[in-house]
C-alpha positions in Angstrom: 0.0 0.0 0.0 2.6 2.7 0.7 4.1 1.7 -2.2 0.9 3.0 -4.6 1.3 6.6 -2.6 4.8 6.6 -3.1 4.2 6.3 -6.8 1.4 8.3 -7.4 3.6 11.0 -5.6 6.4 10.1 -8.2 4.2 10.6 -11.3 2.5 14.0 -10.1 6.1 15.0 -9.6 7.1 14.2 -13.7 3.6 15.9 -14.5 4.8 19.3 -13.0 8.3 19.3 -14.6 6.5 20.8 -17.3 7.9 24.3 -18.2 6.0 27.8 -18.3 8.8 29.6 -19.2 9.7 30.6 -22.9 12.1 28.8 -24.3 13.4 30.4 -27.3 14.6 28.0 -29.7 15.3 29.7 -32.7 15.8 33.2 -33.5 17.8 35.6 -35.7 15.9 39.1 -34.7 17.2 41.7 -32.8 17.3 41.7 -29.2 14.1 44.5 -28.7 12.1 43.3 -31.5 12.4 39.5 -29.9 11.7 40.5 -26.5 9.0 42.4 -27.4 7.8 39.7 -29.4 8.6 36.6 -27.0 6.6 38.7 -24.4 3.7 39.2 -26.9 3.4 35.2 -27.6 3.5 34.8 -23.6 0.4 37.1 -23.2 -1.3 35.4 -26.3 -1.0 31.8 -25.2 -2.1 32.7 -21.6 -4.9 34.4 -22.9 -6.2 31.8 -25.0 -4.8 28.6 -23.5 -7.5 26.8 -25.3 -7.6 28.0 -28.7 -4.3 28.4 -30.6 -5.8 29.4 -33.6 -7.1 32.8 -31.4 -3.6 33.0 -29.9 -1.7 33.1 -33.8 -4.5 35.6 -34.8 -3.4 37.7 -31.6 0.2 37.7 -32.3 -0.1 38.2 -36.0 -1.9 41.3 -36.2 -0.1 43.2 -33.2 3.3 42.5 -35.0 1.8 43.9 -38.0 0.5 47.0 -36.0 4.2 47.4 -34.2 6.5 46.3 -36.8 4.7 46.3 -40.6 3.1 43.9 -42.4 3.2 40.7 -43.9 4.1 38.9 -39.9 3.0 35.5 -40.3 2.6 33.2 -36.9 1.9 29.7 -36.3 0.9 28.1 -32.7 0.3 24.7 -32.2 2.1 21.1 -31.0 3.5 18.2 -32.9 4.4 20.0 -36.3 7.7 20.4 -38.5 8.2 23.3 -40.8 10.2 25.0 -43.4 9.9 28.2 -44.4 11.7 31.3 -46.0 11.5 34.2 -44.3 13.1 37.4 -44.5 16.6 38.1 -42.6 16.7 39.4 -38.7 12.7 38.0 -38.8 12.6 34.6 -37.1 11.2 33.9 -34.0 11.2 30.2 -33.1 10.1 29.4 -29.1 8.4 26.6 -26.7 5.9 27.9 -24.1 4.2 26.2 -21.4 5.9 22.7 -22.7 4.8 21.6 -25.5 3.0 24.4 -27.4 5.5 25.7 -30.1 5.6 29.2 -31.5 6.5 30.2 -35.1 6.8 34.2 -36.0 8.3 35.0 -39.1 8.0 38.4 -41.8 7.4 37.5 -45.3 9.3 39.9 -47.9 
C-alpha cells in the first residue's frame, strides 16, 4: 500500500516538470524586436490557453500593428516546418511545454 502513494507521488512530480517559461529555440531578430515579441506570444498563449488558432491571430496582427506587415505566426504542437523568411525575422520558441511558437516576416 505505501508503495501505490509513493508512486502516485512520483508521477505527479514528472507531470509538474513541465515548463511555463519561454524557451526560445530559434531566433535571428534583434534583441528588442524579440523580446517584445517573445513577451507578446506569452500574453497570447495565456490568454487563449484553449484555442491556438485565437492565440496566432493575436500575435499576428499586433506584430503587423508594431512592426509592418506581412508577420506570419503559427501556434500549435506536434508539427515540423520550413519556411523562407526574410533576414533578422525569425522567432522560433516553446511555451508552457509543448505548445510551439512560429513568428516570421514574409518579404
Amino acid at each position: 500500500m505505501a508503495t501505490d502513494g509513493a508512486d502516485g507521488e512520483t508521477q505527479q512530480k514528472e507531470e509538474t516538470k513541465r515548463h511555463t517559461y519561454p524557451l526560445i529555440r530559434t531566433s535571428d531578430m534583434n534583441e528588442e524586436i524579440k523580446t517584445e515579441c517573445m513577451e507578446l506570444c506569452v500574453t497570447a498563449c495565456e490568454k487563449f490557453s484553449q484555442n491556438n488558432e485565437n492565440a496566432a491571430r493575436m500575435i499576428k496582427e499586433t506584430m503587423d500593428k508594431k512592426f509592418g506587415p506581412t508577420w506570419q505566426c503559427i501556434v500549435g504542437e506536434g508539427y515540423g516546418f520550413f519556411i523562407e523568411h526574410q533576414v533578422k525575422s525569425l522567432l522560433y520558441m516553446f511555451f508552457g511545454g509543448t505548445t510551439a511558437i512560429i513568428v516570421w516576416k514574409c518579404a
